[in-house]
Every structure is written in C-alpha cells, then in structure tokens.
C-alpha positions in Angstrom: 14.9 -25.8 -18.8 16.6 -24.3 -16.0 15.0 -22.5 -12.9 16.5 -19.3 -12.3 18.1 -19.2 -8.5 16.5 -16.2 -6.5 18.7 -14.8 -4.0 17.2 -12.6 -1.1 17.8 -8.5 -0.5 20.0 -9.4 2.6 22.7 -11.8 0.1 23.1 -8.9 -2.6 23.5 -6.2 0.1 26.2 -9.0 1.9 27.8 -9.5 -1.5 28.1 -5.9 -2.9 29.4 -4.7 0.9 32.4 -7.9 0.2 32.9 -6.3 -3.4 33.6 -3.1 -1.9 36.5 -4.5 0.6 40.1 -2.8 -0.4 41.5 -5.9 -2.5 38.7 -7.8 -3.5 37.8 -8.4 -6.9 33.9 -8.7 -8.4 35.5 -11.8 -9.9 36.5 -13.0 -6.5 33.2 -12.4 -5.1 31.4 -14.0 -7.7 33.4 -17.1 -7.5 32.7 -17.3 -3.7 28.6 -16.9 -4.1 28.5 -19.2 -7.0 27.3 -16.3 -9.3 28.5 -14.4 -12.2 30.7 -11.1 -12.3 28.0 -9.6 -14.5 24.9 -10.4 -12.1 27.6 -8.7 -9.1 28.0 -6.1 -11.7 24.2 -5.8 -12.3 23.0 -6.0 -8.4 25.8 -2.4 -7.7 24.0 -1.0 -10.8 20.3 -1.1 -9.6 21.9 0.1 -5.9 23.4 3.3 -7.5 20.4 3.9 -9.2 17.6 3.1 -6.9 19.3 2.6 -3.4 17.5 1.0 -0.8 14.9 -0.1 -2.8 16.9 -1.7 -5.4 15.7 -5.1 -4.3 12.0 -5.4 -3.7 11.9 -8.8 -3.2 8.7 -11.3 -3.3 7.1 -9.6 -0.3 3.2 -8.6 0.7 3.1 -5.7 -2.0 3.2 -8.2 -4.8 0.4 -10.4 -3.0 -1.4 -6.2 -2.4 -1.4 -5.7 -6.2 -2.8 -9.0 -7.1 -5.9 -8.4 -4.4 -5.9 -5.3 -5.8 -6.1 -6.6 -9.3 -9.0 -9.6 -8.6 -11.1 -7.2 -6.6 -10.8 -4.7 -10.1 -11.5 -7.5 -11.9 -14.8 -8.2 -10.4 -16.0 -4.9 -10.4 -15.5 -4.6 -14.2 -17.1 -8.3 -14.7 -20.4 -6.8 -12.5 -20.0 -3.4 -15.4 -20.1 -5.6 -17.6 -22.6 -8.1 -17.2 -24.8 -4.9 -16.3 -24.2 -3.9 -19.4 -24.9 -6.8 -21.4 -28.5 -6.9 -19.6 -28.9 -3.3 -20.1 -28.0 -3.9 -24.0 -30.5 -7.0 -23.7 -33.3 -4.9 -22.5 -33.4 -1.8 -24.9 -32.9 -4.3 -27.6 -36.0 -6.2 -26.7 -37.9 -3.0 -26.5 -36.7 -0.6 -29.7 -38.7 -3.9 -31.3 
C-alpha cells in the first residue's frame, strides 16, 4: 500500500501562484511538482472557496482538539463510573 505524500500550505500556495503565470499550463505545473493536474485543480478549488484557510495543515489545533478530546473523555469515564456506584448502591438497598 502506498503512503499518500503530504505537501505543506507554503508548496500549494507556491504552485497555484506558478498556475496562475500568463502561459503556464496546470499540466505544466503538475509535471514540474511531480503531482497530478487534478490535485492542482483540487488545491485552486478549496482556495476559491475557503481562502486563506484552505490549507490547515497538521498544526497545534489538531494536537488542541485531541487534549480537548482525552480531557472529555475522562470526565465522562468519572460520570460514569459514578453512576455505576450510584446504580450499585440503590440496588443493594431497594432489597
């Protein structure tokens, strides 16, 4: 199986701004990086619609939302397991 290459913000932003020189082809371009037309094609999509952050990249924000997500995590262990004991109890004592 193959590993899908990852390239950075600054080398899509470089390759859409050598697209967009008078006479240049996507075709061109794509050649030169060593990419496909339709991944070129895809990158100027995604800036249209979402401009500068088109390319979010791997940074902190990711490695934010999974804190974010293990601290959650623990709380709603703690809910549970109080819940479980609190189950436990009235259990013991409706007998």
């Amino acid at each position: 199986m193959r590993k899908r290459k990852r390239y950075n913000e600054e080398f899509k932003l470089q390759a859409l701004r050598r697209a967009d020189e008078p006479g240049v082809t996507d075709l061109l371009v794509a050649e030169e990086l060593g990419i496909s037309s339709r991944q070129l094609r895809r990158w100027r999509d995604l800036y249209k619609t979402d401009g500068k952050d088109a390319f979010p990249g791997q940074g902190n924000s990711r490695d934010e939302e999974i804190v974010r997500l293990k601290r959650e995590l623990g709380q709603v262990k703690k809910e549970r397991d109080f819940l479980a004991e609190a189950a436990r109890f009235f259990a013991k004592e409706s007998k």
